[in-house]
C-alpha positions in Angstrom: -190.5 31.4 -39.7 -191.3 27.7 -38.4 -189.6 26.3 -41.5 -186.7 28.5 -41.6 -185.5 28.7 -38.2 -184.3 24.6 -38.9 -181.8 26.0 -41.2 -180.2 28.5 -38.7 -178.1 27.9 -35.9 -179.4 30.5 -33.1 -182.9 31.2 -34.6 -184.1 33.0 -31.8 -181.8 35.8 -32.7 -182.9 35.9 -36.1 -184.2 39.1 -37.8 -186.3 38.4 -40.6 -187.1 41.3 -43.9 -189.9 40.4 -44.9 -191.1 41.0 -48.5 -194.6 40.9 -50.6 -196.6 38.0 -51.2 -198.3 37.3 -54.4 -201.4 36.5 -54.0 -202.5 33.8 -56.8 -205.9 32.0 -57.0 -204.2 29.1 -57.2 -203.7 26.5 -53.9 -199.8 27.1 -54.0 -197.0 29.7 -54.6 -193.8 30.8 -54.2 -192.3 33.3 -51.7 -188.8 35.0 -51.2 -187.5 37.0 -48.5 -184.1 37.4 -46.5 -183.0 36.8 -43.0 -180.4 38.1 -40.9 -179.1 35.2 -38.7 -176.6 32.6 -38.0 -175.9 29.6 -40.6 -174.4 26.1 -39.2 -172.0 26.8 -42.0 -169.7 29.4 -41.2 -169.7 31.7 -45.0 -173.3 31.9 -44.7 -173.4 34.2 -41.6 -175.6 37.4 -42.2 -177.9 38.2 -44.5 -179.6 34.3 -46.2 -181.6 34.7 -49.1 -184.4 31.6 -48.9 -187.1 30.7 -51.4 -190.3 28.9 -50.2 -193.1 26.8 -51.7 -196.6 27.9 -49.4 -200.0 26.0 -49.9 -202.4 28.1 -49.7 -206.5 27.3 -48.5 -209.1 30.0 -48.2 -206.5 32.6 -49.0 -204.0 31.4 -45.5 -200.9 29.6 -45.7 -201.7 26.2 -44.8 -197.9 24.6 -45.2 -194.9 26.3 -46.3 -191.7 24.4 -46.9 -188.0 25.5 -47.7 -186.5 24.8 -51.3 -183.1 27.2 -50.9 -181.9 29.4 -48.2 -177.8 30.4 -48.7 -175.8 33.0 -47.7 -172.5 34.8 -49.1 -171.9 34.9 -52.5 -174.9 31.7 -52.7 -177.4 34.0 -52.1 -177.3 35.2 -55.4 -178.6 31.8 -56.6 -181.2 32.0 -54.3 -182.3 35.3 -55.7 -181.9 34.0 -59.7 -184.6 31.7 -58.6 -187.0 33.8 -57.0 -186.2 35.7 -60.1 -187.6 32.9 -62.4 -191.0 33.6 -60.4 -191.1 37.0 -60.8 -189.8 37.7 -56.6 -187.4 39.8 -55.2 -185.9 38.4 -52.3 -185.2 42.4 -51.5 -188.6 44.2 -52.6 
């Protein structure tokens, strides 16, 4: 949430879905989910796909940070990258 809310305009009203999180032996991995909020830009009102890179120590996230979040008809390339990790932004 800490590094998503940057990307929204009024993030307290946000309403996040979240999803599963593979859990990998290795230090880092990738996680998708949606949120329901307000965009600074207009089309991407709603529901925002976003795909994030989390480091990972003792099995905690230790540091997440954003690579994509997009609404409208963008969140579709959101979700083809998830894809490419084997996440559903929806599951």
């Amino acid at each position: 949430m800490d590094q998503v809310q940057y990307n929204l305009k009024d993030p307290q009203t946000a309403k996040y879905h979240w999803t599963k999180f593979a859990v990998t032996s290795d230090d880092s991995s990738n996680y998708c989910a949606t949120v329901d909020a307000k965009s600074p830009y207009l089309p991407y009102n709603g529901r925002q796909t976003y795909i994030m890179d989390v480091t990972l120590a003792n099995g905690q996230i230790v540091n997440a940070t954003m690579g994509l979040i997009a609404g409208g008809k963008d969140a579709a390339i959101v979700a083809k990258e998830c894809a490419k990790y084997g996440l559903n932004p929806n599951d």
